[in-house]
C-alpha positions, 0 to 999 in steps of 0.5 A: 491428503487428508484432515479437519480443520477449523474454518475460521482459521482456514478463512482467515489464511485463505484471505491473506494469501488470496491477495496475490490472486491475479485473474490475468495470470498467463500461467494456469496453475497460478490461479490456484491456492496451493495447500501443503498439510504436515504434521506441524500445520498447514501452509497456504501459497498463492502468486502472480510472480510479483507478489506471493503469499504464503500463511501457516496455520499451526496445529494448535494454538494457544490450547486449541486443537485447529487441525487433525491431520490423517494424511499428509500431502499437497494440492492447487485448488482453483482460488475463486471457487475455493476462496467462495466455497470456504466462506459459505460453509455451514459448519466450523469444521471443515474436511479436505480429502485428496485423492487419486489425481487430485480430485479433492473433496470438501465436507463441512455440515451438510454440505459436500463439494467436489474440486478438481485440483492441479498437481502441486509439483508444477506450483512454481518454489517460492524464491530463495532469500539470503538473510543479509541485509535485515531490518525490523520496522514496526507495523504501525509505522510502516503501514503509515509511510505506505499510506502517506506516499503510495497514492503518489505513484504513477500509473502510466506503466510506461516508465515501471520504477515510477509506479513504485515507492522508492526505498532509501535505507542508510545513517539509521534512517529508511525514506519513502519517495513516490513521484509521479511527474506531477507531485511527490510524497517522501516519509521518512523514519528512524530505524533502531534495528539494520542500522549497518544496512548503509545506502541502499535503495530498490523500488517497490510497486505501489500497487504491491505495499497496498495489498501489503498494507491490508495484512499488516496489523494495526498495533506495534508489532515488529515486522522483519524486512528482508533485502535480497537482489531482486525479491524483498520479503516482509514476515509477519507472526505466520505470512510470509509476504515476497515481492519483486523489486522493480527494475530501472533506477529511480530519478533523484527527486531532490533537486525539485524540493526548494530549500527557500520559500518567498511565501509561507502559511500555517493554517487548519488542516481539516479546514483547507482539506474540506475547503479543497474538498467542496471545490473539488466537487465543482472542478472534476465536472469539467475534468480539469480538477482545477482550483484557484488559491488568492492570498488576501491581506487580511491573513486569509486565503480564497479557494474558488472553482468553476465548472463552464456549466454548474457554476462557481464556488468561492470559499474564504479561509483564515490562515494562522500566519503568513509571511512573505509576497501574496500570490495567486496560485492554480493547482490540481485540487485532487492532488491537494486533497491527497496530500492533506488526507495524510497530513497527521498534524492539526496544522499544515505549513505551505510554502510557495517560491511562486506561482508556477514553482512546487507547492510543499506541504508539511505537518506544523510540529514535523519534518519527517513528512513532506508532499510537493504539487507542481501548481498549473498555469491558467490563462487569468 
């Protein structure tokens, strides 16, 4: 193999498909990018067996000419060196030559390196995916949902399915569920395309949609979901992003989501979230994050913590309607602070049907999304 290509769209490839790089690999030849050069581009491969990545690099585009193959052909180069090696590379144009067992070498400017690559016929195949089940979601959109439920996962590996974000597809809708035994997030969305995709749901690692999240573009494009058996793949305009889903079936979360609440509140939502916010920083002293909430009858509420050995925070806060019993409530303040960072909405609506029932938080003018925190019992 042998070519010229230019090293920014070389880096940014490289960068994409780095994100499924795993130091923990048991398998050698997974810490390694593969790198397949034809005569339309080159193709980029990296996996962890959970997640794999791959990008394509046309040979021109929009006029430019990015790559001059002399040679086509195939390698696996060691990811941390290659990933590293590319960045610092003093000229844009870059040469890759393989030769005679894969020793390759790299020549940009002045410099020129030398890598031991690995046979790319041991690189595992990227999995088959039938084209059945398909649907398209804009990116903004999905990397919305991702960011206002994945932080909601568990990391207790323990029990798998609950370290993903569970997917509802069915009646022109797909729902986002994270729960960890202690608070829960959903989101939920219309979709126009799949709309014959009827009651299907399938788990995918919290960890995973993060990476994903970090590939997706910001604007409105439209990216296309795909549903196999045990493998979903995401295409983007040149990455193509398959992950496994996780095995187990998912709990049913409804049950915990009361339909009627004794107490309601409106109130400002970056307020309550600097509030928590102040009072978080005194909680995690005693690594307990605990924070008190007193509902006043003037129509405010009284945020306090206390640390056994800093002192206390006390904070009163006006609420823009409440209705229903007044109540004194304990909860994780961290978890607070998480679902109302995500909260896209100027006002927020809490409801509480008691001091030890779930807390549910929601965006004033929406009901797609929705965070519930189960609250502490505290000895006062």
């Amino acid at each position: 193999m042998k070519l010229t290509i230019l090293k920014d769209f070389l880096n940014e490839s490289i960068h994409h498909v780095s994100k499924a790089i795993t130091s923990k690999t048991t398998i050698p030849i997974l810490s390694g990018i593969k790198i397949d050069a034809d005569y339309n581009g080159v193709t980029l491969t990296a996996s962890d067996t959970d997640i794999s990545i791959q990008s394509f690099i046309a040979k021109e585009q929009d006029g430019l000419q990015v790559i001059e193959l002399q040679k086509p052909g195939s390698v696996v180069l060691p990811a941390k060196f290659f990933v590293e090696m590319i960045r610092k590379l003093p000229s844009q144009h870059v040469e890759i030559e393989v030769k005679e067992h894969f020793q390759t070498t790299i020549r940009s400017g002045t410099a020129e390196i030398q890598l031991v690559g690995l046979d790319p016929e041991e690189y595992p195949i990227m999995p088959g995916i039938e084209e059945n089940k398909r649907l398209q979601i804009p990116s903004d959109i999905l990397k919305t949902m991702i960011k206002q439920t994945s932080f909601a996962v568990s990391t207790n590996e323990a029990t798998p399915v609950l370290t993903g974000v569970l997917w509802t597809i069915g009646g022109g809708k797909i729902k986002f569920t994270a729960c960890d035994r202690h608070r829960l997030a959903t989101r939920e969305t219309n979709i126009t395309s799949g709309t014959d995709i009827e009651n299907i749901s399938f788990s995918i690692s919290g960890k995973t949609l993060n990476e994903l999240n970090k590939i997706l573009p910001d604007q409105n494009t439209l990216i296309d979901v795909v549903i196999a058996d045990n493998q979903v793949l995401f295409k983007l305009s040149s990455i193509m992003f398959y992950t496994r889903i996780l095995d187990g079936t998912y709990p049913d979360t409804s049950k915990l989501i009361p339909q009627t609440f004794q107490t309601e509140m409106v109130l400002n939502t970056k307020q309550m979230a600097d509030s928590i916010d102040r009072a978080y920083l005194l909680s995690r002293e005693d690594k307990t994050n605990i924070v008190k909430m007193i509902m006043r009858e003037d129509q405010s509420v009284e945020i306090s913590s206390s640390s056994s050995e800093l002192g206390k925070v006390t904070e009163q806060i006006p609420v823009n309607k409440m209705t229903g019993e007044l109540l004194r409530i304990s909860f994780n303040s961290k978890y607070m602070l998480d679902a109302l960072k995500v909260m896209d909405s100027d006002l927020i609506q809490i409801g509480f049907t008691g001091a030890m029932q779930p807390i549910i938080l929601r965006p004033d003018d929406s009901s797609s999304l929705l965070q519930l925190i189960l609250p502490y019992r505290t000895t006062n």
